[in-house]
N, C-alpha and C positions, 0 to 999 in steps of 0.2 A: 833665374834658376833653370838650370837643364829639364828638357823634357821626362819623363819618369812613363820608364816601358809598363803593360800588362799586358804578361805571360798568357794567353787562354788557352788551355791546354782541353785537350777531348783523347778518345781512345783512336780515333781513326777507321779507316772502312775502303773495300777495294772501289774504283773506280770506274771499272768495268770489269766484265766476266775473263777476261785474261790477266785480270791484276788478283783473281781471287783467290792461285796456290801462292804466289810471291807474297802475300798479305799470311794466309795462314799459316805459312812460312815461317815469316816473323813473328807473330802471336807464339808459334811456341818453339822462340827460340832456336830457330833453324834445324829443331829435332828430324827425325826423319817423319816422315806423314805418309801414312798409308793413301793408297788410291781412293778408294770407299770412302776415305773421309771427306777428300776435296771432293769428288765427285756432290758428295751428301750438300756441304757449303755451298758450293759452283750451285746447285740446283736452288737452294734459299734464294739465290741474291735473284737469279735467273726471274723468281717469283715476283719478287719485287721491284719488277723494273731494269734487273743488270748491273745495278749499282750501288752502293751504300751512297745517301744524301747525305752522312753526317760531314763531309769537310765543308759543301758549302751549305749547309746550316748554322755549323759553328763558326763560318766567316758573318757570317748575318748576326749572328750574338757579339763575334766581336766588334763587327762595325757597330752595332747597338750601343754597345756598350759604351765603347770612340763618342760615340754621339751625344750621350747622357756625361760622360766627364766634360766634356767639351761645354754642352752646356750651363754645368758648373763653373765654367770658369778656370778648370784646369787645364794643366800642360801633359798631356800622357795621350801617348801611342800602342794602342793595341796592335798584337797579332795573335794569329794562330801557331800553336804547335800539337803535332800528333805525336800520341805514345806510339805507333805501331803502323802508320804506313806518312806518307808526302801529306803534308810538307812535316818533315819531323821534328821534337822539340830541338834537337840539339839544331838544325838549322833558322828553327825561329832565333833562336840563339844568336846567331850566327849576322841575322838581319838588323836586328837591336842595335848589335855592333858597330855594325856597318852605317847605321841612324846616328852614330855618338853617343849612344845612351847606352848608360853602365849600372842602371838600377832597373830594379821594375820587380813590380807584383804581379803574383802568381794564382792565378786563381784555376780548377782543375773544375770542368764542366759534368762534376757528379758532387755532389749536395752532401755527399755522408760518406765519413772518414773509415776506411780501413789502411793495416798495414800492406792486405793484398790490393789494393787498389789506389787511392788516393798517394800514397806512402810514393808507390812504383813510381809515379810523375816525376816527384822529387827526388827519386834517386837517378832516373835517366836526367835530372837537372844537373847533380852535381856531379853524374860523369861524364856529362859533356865538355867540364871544365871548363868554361866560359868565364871572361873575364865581367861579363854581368852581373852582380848582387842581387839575390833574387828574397822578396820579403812573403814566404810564403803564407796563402788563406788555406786553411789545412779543413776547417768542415764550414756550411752553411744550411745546414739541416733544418735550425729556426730563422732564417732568415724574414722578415717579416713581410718583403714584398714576392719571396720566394714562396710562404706559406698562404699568402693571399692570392695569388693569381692560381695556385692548385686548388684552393677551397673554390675560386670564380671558373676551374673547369669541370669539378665537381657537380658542380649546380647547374649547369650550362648541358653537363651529359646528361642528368637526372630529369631535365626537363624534357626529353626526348622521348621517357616514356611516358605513358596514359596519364592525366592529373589524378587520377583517382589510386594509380596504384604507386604512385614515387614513395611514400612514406615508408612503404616495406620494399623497397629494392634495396637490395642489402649490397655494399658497396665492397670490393675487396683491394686492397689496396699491395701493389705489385713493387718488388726489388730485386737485383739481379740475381740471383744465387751465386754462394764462395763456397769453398770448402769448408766441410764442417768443424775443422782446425781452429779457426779465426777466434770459436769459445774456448777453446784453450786458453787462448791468450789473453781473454777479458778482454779482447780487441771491439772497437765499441758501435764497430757499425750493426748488429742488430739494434740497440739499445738507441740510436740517430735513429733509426727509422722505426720502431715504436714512436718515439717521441714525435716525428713528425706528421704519424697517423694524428693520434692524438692532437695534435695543435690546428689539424687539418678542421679534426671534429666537431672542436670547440667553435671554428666558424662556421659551421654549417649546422651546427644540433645536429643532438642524439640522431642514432639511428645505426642499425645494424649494419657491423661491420665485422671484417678478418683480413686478415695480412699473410701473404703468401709471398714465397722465391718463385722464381723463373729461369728460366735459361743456364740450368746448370749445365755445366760442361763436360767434352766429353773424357772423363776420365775415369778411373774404377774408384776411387775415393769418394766416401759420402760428401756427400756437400746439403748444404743448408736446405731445410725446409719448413713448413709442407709444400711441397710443389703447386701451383694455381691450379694446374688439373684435376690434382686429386680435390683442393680446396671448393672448383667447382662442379666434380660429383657430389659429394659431400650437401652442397647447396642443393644440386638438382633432386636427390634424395630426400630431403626434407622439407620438398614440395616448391621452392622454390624457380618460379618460372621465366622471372627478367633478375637479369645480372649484372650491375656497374664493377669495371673493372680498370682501378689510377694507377698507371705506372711511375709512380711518386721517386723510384731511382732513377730515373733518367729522365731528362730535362728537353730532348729532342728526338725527331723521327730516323730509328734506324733498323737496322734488322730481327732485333729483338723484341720491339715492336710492332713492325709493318709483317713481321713475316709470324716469329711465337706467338701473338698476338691473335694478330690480324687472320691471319690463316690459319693455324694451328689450334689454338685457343676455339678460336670462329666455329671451325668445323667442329671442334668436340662437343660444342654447345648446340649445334644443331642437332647434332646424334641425340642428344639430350632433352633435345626438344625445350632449350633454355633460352629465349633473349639474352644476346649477350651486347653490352655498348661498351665503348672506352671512350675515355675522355679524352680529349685534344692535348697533343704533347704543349709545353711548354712554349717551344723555340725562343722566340725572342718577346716573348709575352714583357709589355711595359712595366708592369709591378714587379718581376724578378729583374729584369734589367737594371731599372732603378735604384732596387735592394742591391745589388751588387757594384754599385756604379758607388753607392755613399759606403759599401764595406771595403772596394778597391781603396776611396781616398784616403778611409780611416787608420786602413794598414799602412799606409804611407806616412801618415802622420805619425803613428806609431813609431816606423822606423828612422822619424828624424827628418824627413825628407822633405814636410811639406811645415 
């Protein structure tokens, strides 16, 4: 039997500080983009090194990933593709083909399904018109080796602070923000990422917790919340002095992270006079690899193929 492609798809990220208007370009849609805005971006990436690491992180998941099928014993060719900047899906597309391989599974390097997000992958999949059949994994929000390797960073941040005071570090657990829309729809990524607080919780015991959005975007339309910032005055006002904070939506180190995060975040909690940790992204952490590597084969089998 023919080898049997996986699609990994990611949002994508500029590559250096001159790819950062032609990137945010594309993010929206080649609209026109004020000055002020890229300038604002250009200065993010600037912070973090010049670059977005997400393409070769998400090569290192897929290779991962390669690695873990292969061990089982199957026949399947991982690559990458980006929603929004090189290499793009329609050209991962485009390599499959070029491989002889006319199937493959689809798996989209964010955990928890929306129409505004997850949805988007698949539909730049079937406008690319590729003569590829693609067996799409649409959410892995309980994935079991996905939800254990976030409870093992969990425990692994919490240990960083004092043994006497981890029992009340109250954990906040982080998602991207969408617009506030998404409830209209009964669209079900809030309701995935509750549930994954929760699954988190169960392996790690009780212990105080909240859930906050991040990184909303720039546009006048509310979008999801409460924002981490306010989540973490909110803390710091009720006396709260060390802060754990799981960015449980994203699965790898990129700007929403290293910079909202890492910088932004950072600084607010120093104002605050708050300890603030985060726990270690995901990347190719072996417990989600793994989980993802027996959901790749199972969708295959699924659709007949295996």
């Amino acid at each position: 039997m023919s080898a049997i492609g996986v699609l990994v798809m990611a949002y994508g990220g500029p590559g250096s500080l001159e790819e950062v208007e032609p990137y945010l370009k594309d993010v929206r849609g080649w609209r026109p983009t004020p000055d002020p805005v890229i300038r604002a971006v250009r200065e993010r990436y600037a912070k973090i090194g010049g670059r977005s690491p997400i393409r070769e992180l998400t090569e290192a998941q897929a290779a991962a990933l390669q690695r873990a099928l292969d061990g089982d014993g199957g026949s399947f060719r991982a690559i990458v593709g980006m929603r929004h900047w090189h290499p793009y899906i329609s050209d991962a597309l485009v390599r499959l083909e070029e491989q002889g391989i006319t199937r493959a599974v689809g798996v989209v390097m964010a955990p928890h399904f929306s129409r505004l997000s997850v949805a988007r992958y698949y539909e730049e999949v079937a406008e690319s018109k590729s003569g590829v059949e693609i067996a799409p994994i649409e959410s892995w929000h309980l994935l079991p080796g996905y939800v254990d390797a976030l409870a093992e960073r969990v425990g692994a941040a919490l240990a960083r602070f004092p043994a006497g005071d981890r029992a009340t570090v109250p954990v906040v657990f982080t998602a991207h923000s969408l617009p506030q829309r998404v409830r209209e729809w009964d669209d079900p990524y809030p309701r995935q990422l509750e549930e994954t607080r929760c699954s988190v919780l169960d392996r790690i015991g009780p212990r105080s917790s909240r859930f906050a959005f991040q990184s909303a975007g720039m546009s006048p339309e509310p979008w999801l919340g409460p924002d981490v910032g306010e989540v973490l005055d909110e803390l710091a006002a009720e006396g709260h002095r060390s802060v754990l904070v799981a960015p449980i939506g994203f699965v790898c180190d990129h700007v929403e992270v290293l910079y909202d995060l890492d910088i932004v975040l950072q600084e607010r909690a120093r104002v605050l006079g708050v300890r603030l940790e985060r726990t270690e992204m995901l990347n190719d952490a072996p417990a989600m690899i793994g989980g993802l590597a027996g959901l790749v084969r199972d969708t295959a089998g699924r659709a007949g193929w295996m």
